[in-house]
C-alpha positions in Angstrom: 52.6 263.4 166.3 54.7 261.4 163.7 52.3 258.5 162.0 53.6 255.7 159.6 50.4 255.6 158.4 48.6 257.4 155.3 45.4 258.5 157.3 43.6 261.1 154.3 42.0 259.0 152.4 40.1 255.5 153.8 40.7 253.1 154.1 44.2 253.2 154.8 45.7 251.5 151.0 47.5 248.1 151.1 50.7 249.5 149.5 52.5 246.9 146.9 55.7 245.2 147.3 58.6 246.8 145.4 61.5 244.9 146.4 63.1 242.4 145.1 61.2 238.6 144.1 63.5 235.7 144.2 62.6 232.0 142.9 63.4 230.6 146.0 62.0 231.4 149.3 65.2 230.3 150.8 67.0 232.3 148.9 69.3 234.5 151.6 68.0 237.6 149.3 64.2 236.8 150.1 63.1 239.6 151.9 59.3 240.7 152.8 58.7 243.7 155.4 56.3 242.2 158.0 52.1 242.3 157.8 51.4 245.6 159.8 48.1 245.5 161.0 46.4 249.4 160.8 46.5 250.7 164.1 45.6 254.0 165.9 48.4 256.6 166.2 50.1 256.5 169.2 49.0 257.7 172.5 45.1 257.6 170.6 43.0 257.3 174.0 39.8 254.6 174.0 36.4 256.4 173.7 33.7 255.9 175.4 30.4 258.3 174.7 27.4 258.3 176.9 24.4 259.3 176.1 21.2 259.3 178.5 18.3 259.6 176.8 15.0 262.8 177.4 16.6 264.1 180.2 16.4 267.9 180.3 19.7 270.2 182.1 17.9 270.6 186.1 17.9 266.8 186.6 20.6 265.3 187.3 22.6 265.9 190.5 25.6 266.8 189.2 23.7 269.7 187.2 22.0 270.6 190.2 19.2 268.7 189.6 17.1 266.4 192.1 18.2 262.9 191.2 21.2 261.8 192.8 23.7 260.4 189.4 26.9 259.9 191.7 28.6 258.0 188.8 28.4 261.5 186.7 29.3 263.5 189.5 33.0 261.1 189.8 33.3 261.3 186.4 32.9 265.1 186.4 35.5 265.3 189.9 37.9 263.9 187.3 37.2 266.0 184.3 35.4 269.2 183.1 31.5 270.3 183.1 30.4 272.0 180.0 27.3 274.2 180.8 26.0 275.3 177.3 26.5 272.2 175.5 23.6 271.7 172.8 22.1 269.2 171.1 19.0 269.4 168.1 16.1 269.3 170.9 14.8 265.7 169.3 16.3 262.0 169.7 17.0 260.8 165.9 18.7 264.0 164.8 20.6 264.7 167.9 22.3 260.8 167.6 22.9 261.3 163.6 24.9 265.0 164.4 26.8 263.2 167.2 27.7 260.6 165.0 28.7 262.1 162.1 29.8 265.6 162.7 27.8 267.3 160.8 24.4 269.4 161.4 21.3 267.0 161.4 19.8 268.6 158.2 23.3 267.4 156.5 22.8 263.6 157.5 19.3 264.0 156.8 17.9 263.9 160.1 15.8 266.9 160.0 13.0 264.5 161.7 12.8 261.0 162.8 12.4 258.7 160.0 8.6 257.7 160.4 8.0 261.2 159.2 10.6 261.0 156.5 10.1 263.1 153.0 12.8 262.8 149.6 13.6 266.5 150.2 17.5 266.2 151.5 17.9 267.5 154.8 14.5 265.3 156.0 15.2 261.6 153.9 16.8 260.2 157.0 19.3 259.0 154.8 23.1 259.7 155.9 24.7 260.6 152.3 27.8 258.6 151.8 29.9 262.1 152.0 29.2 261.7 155.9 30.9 258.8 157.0 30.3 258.3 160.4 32.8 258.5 162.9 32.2 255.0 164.1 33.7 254.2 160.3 36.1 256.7 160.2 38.0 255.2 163.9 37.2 252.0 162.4 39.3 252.3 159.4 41.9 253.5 161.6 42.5 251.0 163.9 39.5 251.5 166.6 37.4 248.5 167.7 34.0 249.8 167.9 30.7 249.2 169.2 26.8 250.9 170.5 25.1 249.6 173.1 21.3 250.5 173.6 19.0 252.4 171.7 19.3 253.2 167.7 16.9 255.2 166.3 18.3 255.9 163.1 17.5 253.3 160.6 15.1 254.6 157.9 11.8 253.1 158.6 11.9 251.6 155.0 14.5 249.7 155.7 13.7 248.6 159.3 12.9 244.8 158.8 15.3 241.5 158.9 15.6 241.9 155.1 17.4 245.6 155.7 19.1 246.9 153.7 21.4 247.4 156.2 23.4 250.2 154.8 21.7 252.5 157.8 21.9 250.1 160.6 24.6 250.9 163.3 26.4 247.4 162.3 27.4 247.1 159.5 26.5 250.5 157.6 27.3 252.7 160.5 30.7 251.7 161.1 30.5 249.5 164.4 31.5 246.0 164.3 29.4 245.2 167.3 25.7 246.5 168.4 23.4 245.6 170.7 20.5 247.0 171.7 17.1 248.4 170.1 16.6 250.4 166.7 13.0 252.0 167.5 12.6 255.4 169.5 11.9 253.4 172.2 11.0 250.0 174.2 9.9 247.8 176.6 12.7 247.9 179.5 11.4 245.0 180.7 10.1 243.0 177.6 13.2 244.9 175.0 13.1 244.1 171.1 16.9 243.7 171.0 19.0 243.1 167.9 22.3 241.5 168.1 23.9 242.9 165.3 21.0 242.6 162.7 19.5 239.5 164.2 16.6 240.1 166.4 17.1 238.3 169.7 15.6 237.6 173.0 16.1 238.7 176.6 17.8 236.6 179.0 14.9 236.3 181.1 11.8 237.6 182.4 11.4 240.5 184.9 9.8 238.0 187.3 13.9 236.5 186.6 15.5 239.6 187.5 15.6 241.2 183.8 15.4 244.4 183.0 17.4 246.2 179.9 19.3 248.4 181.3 21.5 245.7 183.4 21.8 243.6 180.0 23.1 246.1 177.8 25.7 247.1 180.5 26.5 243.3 180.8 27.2 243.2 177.1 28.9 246.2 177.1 31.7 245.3 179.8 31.6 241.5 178.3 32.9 243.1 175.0 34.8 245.7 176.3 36.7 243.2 178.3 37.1 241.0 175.5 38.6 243.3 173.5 41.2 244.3 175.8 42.1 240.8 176.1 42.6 240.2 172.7 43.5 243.4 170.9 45.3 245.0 174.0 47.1 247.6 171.5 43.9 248.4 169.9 41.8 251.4 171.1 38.1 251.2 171.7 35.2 253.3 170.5 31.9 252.8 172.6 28.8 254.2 171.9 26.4 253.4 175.3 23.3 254.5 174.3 20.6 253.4 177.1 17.1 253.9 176.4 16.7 255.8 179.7 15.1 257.8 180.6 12.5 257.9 177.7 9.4 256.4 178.5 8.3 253.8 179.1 10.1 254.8 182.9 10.5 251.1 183.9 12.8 250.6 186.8 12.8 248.4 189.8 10.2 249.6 192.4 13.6 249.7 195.1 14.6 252.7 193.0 11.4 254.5 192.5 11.2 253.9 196.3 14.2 255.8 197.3 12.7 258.4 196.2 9.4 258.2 198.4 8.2 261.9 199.0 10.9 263.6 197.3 8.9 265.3 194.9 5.3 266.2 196.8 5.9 269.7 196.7 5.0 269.7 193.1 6.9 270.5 190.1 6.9 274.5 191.0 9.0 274.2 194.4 11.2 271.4 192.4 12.0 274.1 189.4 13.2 276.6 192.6 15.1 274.3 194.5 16.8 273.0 191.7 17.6 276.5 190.6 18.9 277.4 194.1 21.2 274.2 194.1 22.3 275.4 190.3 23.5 278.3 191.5 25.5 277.0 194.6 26.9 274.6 192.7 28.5 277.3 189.7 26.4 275.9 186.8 24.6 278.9 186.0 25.8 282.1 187.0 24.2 284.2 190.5 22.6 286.5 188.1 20.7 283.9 185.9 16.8 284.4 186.3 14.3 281.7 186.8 12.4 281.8 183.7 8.5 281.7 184.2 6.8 278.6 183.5 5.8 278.0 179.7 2.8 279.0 178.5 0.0 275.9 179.0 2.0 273.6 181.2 -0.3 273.8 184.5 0.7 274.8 187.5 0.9 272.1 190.8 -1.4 274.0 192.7 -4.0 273.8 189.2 -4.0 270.0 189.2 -6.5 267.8 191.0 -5.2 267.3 194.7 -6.4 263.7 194.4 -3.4 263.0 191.7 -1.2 264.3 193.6 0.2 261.2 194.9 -0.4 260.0 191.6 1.8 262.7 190.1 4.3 262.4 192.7 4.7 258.9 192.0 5.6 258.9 188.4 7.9 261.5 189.3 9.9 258.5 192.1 9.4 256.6 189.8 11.4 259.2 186.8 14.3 259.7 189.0 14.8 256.3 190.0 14.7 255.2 186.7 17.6 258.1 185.9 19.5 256.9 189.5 19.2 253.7 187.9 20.9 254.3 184.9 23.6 256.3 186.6 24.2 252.5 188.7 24.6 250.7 186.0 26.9 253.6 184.0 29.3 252.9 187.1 29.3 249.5 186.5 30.9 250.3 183.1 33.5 252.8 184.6 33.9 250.4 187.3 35.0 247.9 184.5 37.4 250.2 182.8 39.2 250.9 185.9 39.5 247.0 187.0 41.2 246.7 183.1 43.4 249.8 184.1 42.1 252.3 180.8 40.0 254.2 183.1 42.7 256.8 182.5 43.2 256.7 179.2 40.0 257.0 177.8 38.2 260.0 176.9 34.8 260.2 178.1 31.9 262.3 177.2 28.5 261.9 179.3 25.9 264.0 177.7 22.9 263.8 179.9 19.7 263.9 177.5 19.9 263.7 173.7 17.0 266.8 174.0 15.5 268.3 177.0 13.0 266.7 178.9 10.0 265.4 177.4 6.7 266.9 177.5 4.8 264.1 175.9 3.3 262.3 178.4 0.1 264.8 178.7 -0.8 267.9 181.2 -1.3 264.6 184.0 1.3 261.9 182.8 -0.1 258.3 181.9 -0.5 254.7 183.2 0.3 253.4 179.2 1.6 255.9 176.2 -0.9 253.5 174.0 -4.1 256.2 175.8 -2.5 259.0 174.0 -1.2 257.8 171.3 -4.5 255.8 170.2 -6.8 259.1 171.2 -8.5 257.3 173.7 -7.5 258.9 177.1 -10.8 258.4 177.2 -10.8 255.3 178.8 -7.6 256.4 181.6 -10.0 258.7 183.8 -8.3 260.4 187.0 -10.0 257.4 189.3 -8.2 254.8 186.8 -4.9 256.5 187.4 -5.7 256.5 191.2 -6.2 252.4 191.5 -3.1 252.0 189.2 -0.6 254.3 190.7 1.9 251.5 191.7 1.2 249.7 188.5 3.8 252.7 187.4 7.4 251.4 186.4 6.6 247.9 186.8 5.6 245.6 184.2 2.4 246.5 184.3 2.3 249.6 182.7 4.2 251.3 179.9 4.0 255.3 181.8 4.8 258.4 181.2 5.2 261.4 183.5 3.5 264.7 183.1 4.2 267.9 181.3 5.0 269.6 184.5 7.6 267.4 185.7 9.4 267.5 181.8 9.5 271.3 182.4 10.7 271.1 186.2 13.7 268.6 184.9 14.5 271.7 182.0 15.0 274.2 185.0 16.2 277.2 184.4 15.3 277.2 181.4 12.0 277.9 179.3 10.4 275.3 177.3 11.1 271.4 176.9 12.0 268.5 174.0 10.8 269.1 170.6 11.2 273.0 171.2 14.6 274.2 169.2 14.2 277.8 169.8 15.2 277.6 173.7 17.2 276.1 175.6 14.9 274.1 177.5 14.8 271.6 174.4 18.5 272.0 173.6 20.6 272.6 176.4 22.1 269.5 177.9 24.3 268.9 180.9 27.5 267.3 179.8 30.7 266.0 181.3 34.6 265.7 179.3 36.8 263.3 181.1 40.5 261.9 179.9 42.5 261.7 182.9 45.8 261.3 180.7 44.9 264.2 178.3 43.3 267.1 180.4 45.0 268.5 183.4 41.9 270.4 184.9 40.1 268.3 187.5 36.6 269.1 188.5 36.3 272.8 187.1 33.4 274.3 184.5 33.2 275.3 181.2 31.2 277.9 179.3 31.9 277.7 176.4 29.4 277.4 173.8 29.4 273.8 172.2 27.4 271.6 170.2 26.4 267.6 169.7 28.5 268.6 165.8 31.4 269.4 168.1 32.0 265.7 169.8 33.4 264.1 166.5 36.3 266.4 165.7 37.1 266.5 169.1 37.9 262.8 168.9 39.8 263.2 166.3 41.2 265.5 167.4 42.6 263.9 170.6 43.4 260.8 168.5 45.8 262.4 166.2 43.8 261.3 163.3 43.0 263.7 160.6 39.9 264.7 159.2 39.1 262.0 156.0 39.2 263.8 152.8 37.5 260.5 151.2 36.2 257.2 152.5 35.4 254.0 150.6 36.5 256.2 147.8 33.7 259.3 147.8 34.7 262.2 148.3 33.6 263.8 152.3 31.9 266.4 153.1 33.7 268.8 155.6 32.8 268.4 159.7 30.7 271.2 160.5 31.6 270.8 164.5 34.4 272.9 166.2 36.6 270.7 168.5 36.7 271.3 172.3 40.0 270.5 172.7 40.8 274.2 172.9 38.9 274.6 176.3 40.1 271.7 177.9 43.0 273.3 179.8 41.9 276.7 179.1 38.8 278.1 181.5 39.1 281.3 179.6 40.0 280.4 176.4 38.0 282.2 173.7 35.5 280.6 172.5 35.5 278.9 169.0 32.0 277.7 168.3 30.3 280.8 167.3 27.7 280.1 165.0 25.0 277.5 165.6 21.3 277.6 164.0 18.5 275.1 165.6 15.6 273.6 163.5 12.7 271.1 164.4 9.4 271.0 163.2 9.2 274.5 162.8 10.6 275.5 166.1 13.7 277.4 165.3 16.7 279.9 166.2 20.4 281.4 165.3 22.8 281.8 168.3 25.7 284.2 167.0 28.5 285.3 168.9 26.5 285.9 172.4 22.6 286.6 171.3 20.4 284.2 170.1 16.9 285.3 167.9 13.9 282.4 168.4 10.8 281.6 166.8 8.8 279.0 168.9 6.0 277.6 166.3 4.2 275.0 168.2 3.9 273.7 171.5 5.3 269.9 171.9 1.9 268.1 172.6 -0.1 270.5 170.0 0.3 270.3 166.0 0.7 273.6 164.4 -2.1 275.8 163.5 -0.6 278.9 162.0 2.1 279.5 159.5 5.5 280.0 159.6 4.9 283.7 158.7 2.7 284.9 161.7 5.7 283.1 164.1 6.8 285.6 166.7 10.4 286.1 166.8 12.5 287.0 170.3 16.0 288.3 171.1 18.2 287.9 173.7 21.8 288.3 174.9 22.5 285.2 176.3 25.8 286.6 177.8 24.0 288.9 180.0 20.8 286.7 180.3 21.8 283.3 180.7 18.6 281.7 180.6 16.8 283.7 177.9 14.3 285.8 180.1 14.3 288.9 178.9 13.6 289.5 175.5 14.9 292.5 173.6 13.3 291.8 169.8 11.1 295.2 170.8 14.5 297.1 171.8 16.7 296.3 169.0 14.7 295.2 165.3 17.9 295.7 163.6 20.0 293.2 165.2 16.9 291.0 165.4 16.6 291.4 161.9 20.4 290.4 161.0 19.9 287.3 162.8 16.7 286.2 161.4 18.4 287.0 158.0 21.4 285.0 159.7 19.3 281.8 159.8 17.9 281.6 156.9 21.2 281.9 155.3 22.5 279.0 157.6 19.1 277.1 156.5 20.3 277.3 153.1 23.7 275.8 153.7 22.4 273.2 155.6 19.9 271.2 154.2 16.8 272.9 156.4 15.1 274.5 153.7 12.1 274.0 152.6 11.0 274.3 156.7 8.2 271.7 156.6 5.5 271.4 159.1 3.0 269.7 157.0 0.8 266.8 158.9 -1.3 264.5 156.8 1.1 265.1 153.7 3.9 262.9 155.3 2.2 260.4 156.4 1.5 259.5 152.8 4.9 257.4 151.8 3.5 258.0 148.0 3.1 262.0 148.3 6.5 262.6 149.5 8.5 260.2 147.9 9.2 258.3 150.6 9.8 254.5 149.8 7.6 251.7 152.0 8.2 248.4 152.9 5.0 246.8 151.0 1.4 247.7 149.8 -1.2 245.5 149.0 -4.1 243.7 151.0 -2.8 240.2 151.7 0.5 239.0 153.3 1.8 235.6 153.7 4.5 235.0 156.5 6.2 232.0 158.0 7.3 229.6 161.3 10.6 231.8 162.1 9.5 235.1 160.9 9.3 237.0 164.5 9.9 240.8 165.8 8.7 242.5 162.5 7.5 246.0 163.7 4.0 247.7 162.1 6.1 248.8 159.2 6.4 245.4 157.9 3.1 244.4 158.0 -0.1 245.0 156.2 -2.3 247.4 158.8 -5.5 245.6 160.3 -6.7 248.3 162.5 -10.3 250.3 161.4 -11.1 247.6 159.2 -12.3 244.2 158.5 -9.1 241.4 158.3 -8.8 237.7 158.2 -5.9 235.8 159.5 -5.5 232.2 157.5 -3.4 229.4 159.1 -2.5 225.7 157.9 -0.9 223.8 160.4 -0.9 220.3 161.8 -2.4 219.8 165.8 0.6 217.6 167.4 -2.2 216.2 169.6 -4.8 216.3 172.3 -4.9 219.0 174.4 -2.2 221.5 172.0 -1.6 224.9 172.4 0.5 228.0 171.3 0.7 230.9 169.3 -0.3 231.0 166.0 0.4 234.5 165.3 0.1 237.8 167.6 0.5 241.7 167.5 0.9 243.6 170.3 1.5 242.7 173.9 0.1 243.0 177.4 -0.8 246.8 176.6 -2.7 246.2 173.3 -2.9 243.8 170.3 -4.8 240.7 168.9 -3.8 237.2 169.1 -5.0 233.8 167.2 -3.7 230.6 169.1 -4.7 227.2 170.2 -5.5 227.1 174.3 -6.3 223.7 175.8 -6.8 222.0 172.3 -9.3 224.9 171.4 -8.9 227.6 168.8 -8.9 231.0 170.5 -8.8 234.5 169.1 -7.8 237.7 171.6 -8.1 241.2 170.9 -6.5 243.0 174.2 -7.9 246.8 173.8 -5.3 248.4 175.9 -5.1 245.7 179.2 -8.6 247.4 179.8 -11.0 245.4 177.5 -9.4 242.2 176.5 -12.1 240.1 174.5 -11.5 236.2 174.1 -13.1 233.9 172.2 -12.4 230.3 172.3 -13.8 227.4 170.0 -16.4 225.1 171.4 -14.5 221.9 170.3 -10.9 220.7 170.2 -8.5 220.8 167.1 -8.0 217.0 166.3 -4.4 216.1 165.7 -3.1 216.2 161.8 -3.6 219.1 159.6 -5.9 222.0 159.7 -6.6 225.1 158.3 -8.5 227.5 160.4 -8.9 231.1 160.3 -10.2 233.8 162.2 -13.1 236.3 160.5 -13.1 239.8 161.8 -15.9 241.7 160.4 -15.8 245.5 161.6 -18.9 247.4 162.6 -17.2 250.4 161.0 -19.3 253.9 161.5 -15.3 255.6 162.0 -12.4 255.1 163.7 -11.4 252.4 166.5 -15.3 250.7 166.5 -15.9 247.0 167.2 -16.7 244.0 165.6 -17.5 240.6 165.5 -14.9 237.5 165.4 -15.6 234.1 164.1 -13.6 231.2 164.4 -13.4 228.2 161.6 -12.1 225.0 161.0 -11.8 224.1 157.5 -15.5 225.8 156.7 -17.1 224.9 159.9 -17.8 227.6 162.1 -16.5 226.8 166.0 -16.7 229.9 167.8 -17.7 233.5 167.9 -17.8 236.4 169.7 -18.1 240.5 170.1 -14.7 242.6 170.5 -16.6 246.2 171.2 -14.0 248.5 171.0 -10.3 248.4 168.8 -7.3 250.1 168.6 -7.4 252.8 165.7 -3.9 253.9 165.3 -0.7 251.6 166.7 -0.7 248.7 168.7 2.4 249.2 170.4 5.9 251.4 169.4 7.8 248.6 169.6 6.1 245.1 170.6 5.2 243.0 167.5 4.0 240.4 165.1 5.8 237.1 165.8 4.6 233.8 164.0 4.5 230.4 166.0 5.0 232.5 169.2 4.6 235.7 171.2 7.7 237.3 171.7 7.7 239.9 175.0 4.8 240.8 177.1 1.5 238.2 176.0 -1.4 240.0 174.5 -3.3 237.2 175.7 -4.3 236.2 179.3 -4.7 232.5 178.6 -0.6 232.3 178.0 2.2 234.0 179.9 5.3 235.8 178.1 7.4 232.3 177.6 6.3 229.2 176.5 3.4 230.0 174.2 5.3 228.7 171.5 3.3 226.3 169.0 3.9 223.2 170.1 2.6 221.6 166.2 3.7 222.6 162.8 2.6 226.2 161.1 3.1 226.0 156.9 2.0 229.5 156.4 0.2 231.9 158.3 -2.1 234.5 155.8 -3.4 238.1 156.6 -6.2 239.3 154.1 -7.6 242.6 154.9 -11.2 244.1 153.8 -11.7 246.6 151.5 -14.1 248.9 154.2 -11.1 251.0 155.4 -11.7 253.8 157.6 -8.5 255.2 158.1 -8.9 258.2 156.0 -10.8 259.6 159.0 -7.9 259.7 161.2 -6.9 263.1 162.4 -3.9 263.7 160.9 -2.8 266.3 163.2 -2.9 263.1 165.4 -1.2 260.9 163.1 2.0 263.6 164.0 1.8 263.2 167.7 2.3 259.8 167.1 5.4 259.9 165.1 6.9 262.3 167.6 6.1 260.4 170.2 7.8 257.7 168.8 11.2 259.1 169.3 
């Protein structure tokens, strides 16, 4: 494909005039070639990735799986299903490899960034030698933009002051984003960024909102625009939805569809969906039902009186997946109606891991049980009265273990696990009407997340950058698919992959893979990575890794294990850490933080600031400081608040009065209020919280002053130890999202006075250092 443009080195250079410069501009010599604008190469097709979010191989329909996803299944009648795609087996590392090319531990992303070290392959950083493809289209005439969730921006670096270097607009090369940056969020109460401008839904659920409608909205709105007004330009779009990760919210109508679907219990679910797999040509008739992993229970083990509690959350995980698939053919629906349906090349890659198995052995009402250590208080009869709390607004759920390992079926194992394919084997879809010929067929060949950027390049005509923004890149390390498009037996090219992620690991080399499973996803390790047990298997004679041969053949076992470690070594993965405590201290592993100290000062305006970005209260004693002037009788608003509906504190003014509310997880919400009304004019009040201490999570006493006059007090007898919410936070002069406080709803608690400055000052009785740091890492996994 002829190309006027220099495409090696980006961006494109603005080449000087050579010709001839007359004094006159009307001088019949005067002569300048037109502006040429960079664009694509000719006959580039749009782009339009799709990635679905914890969603193992068995659950979608078009996969064989039980959750009807029609849009995939048109997409894949007009196009090609690749049935050993991969991906890293974790969220942040599987979106940097698509997005760059390159293996995870080459971008950094060897982990998600809360758990972030200085060691190379596990910074979080994306080294400048790895631009991202976003940047590299960009630079060559694309439009570009993400929709949905982020995930990538080092948690340093993860506040409205940035840098923003990291973030997907501008640093990574889209000139649009919208959507979320955390592992996760509130469907129904999002913390969306515009760009890097924190913004607020549309409206409430109560209104009809829910995330996964808006980001679609905004994703047709721009894609539309941008055919209006750059109709020669090609489009890159990233859609990115944050389902299905927990929290599974969805509108009941869809959780009801599936009424009854699943109350045969995830064991009969794992053999029909195998059954279907097989009729349907996505695993071969020979392929073995691997056995269920070791600790995840079976149905019959569980408690009969959860059943319909368990059933539920399972309606309530496949309508949230059905529900994503609607609004995904809304989007195609959209490309068609602009007539570029045809001629763009789509990828759907259904789950950026396998299923995950962090919602417990019994699934949960609110993630903020497990991830606070108090599942304590979310008993099997709690679970029972709230089952059709789940999905809606008033719960933040998670399904259970079992159900993560049903939706991985055939294959052993679930997210978090690298070593098998349960964590890293995705269904995925290829469709470019105008550039593949094959309609509807399979493909085997072995592929990888690394493999999705050169084959866009590929199919643009647009080489491989030997430097951007003048540094020097870094080879892809993918292998284009192009081959296989057209070919169902062409040989395959991808030979080579290794798999790392928290010390789960394997090698797959031409046809056998060896495996070291080192912990389980909802356990820390407790062993070293010596005394890991390695298997072996021929993966072209045992599709689903069932049989293992490390006891029949040590010396190929061997030359793959020595295999890995030489691909560890080129890639950034060694040192293999699967230290706990050690990086959760920012200062021990070089890892740079966003402040220290024991008092903050924030400001009316300041809103959406995550617990990064704010001094911790939790375990310890903490006074919040506020001057501000009363407009008049009977004022109210938010002062400041942390947290939402599922757990956080709040100090405000109801009815006139001050108020303080610490919600301990929607189950013990403590509120005091003052005994008399603010006057109007200026005040400073503050709220005293003196903690009993004694370890972790204890109570305390609040009081309430104006000026130096005491107005209220009151007992809060149990806190949150560890995180208030993964992704609600602390908003001055209002409370953004769901309302940690009863006494306000989620709009209108703004302050209706004037806030100067709002203060935190913690205590110096800290009882953090107690925390189990094994615990501290199920948080941070969970987190992603």
């Amino acid at each position: 494909m002829s190309d006027e443009f220099p495409r090696g080195a980006l961006p494109i250079p603005d080449l000087a005039y050579t010709g001839t410069v007359t004094f006159d501009a009307e001088d019949p010599d005067t002569h300048y070639p037109p502006i040429r604008p960079v664009r694509a190469p000719e006959g580039a097709p749009n782009v339009l990735v799709i990635l679905i979010d914890d969603t193992g191989f068995g659950a979608s329909s078009a996969f064989g799986g039980p959750v009807q996803t029609p849009t995939f299944e048109r997409i894949a009648a007009q196009g090609l299903k690749y049935t050993r795609f991969h991906t890293t087996a974790l969220c942040s590392p599987t979106r940097a490899a698509l997005l760059s090319g390159r293996n995870h531990h080459t971008v950094g992303m060897g982990g998600i960034t809360e758990i972030a070290t200085s060691a190379p392959g596990y910074n979080s950083i994306r080294p400048n030698s790895c631009a991202p493809l976003a940047e590299t289209l960009k630079l060559n005439g694309y439009s570009t933009a993400q929709f949905g969730k982020c995930h990538e921006v080092p948690v340093w670096t993860a506040s409205p002051v940035g840098p923003f270097d990291g973030w997907p607009s501008p640093g990574g090369g889209f000139e649009y984003f919208y959507g979320f940056i955390g592992g996760e969020t509130n469907q129904w109460y999002p913390a969306l960024y515009e760009g890097t401008n924190a913004v607020e839904p549309w409206g409430t659920p109560e209104e009809g909102y829910h995330f996964m409608g808006d980001m679609t909205d905004k994703a047709i709105a721009w894609t539309r625009q941008q055919k209006s007004l750059a109709p020669d330009k090609p489009f890159f779009t990233y859609f990115a939805p944050g389902a299905t990760h927990a929290p599974h919210h969805v509108p009941e109508e869809w959780a009801d569809m599936y009424k009854g679907a699943f109350d045969q219990g995830w064991d009969e679910v794992r053999k029909e969906t195998f059954a279907r797999q097989k009729a349907l040509g996505v695993i071969p008739q020979d392929a073995v039902l691997t056995e269920r992993s070791d600790g995840i229970p079976a149905w019959d083990d569980m408690n009969p009186d959860l059943y319909p509690v368990l059933a539920r959350e399972m309606e309530v995980y496949a309508g949230f997946l059905a529900f994503a698939d609607h609004h995904t053919g809304r989007l195609i629906d959209a490309l068609d109606e602009l007539g570029v349906l045809d001629d763009t090349l789509i990828y759907v890659i259904i789950g950026d891991n396998g299923a995950s198995a962090e919602g417990t052995m019994k699934g949960t009402t609110n993630e903020a049980f497990t991830l606070n250590h108090m599942n304590d208080m979310e008993d099997d009869a709690y679970m029972i009265a709230h089952k059709d709390d789940l999905g809606t607004p008033r719960s933040y759920n998670h399904y259970a273990i079992g159900w993560a390992h049903a939706m991985d079926t055939p294959y052993q194992w679930t997210k978090q696990v690298a070593s098998h394919w349960g964590g890293t084997r995705n269904g995925t879809i290829v469709s470019w009407p105008n550039g593949i010929a094959a309609r509807g067929e399979i493909r085997n060949q072995f592929a990888h997340v690394i493999d999705v950027a050169p084959t866009v390049l590929e199919a643009a005509g647009i080489p491989e950058p030997s430097t951007v923004n003048g540094v020097t890149q870094r080879p892809y390390e993918g292998t284009p698919m192009n081959y296989s498009f057209d070919d169902a037996d062409a040989e395959e090219q991808h030979t080579t992959q290794y798999f790392e992620m928290v010390g789960n690991r394997a090698i797959f080399h031409k046809g056998w893979t060896a495996v070291a499973k080192h912990k389980y996803p909802w356990l820390s390790s407790d062993h070293s990575l010596a005394d890991d047990v390695w298997e072996l298997y021929n993966v072209e004679e045992d599709w689903t890794q069932s049989h293992d041969l490390a006891a029949e053949e040590p010396e190929r076992l061997a030359h793959l294990q020595r295999l890995f470690l030489i691909q560890a070594a080129r890639f950034n993965v060694l040192p293999l850490d699967i230290r706990t405590a050690e990086r959760f201290n920012a200062d021990l592993v070089g890892r740079p933080k966003i402040l220290d100290g024991d008092t903050q000062t924030l400001y009316p305006g300041m809103k959406r600031l995550n617990e990064n970005c704010v001094i911790g209260v939790k375990n310890k004693s903490f006074t919040v400081t506020a001057k501000l002037t009363v407009a008049g009788a009977g004022a109210a608003g938010v002062i400041i608040a942390q947290g939402g509906t599922y757990g956080g504190w709040s100090f405000y003014i109801h009815e006139g009065a001050l108020a303080f509310c610490y919600n301990t997880l929607a189950i013990e919400v403590a509120v005091i209020h003052s005994d008399p009304a603010l006057t109007p004019g200026e005040h400073e009040v503050r709220a005293e919280f003196a903690y009993d201490g004694g370890g972790l999570g204890k109570g305390g006493t609040v009081t309430l002053y104006d000026g130096d006059t005491e107005v209220g007090a009151g007992r809060v007898e149990r806190t949150i130890p560890f995180t208030f919410s993964l992704d609600e936070t602390v908003d001055i002069g209002m409370d953004v999202a769901s309302p940690v406080s009863p006494d306000y709803g989620p709009t209108g608690n703004e302050f209706a006075g004037e806030i100067s400055w709002v203060r935190l000052d913690v205590g110096d009785d800290d009882h953090s250092h107690l925390a189990d740091p094994e615990h501290l890492m199920t948080i941070a996994m969970t987190k992603q």
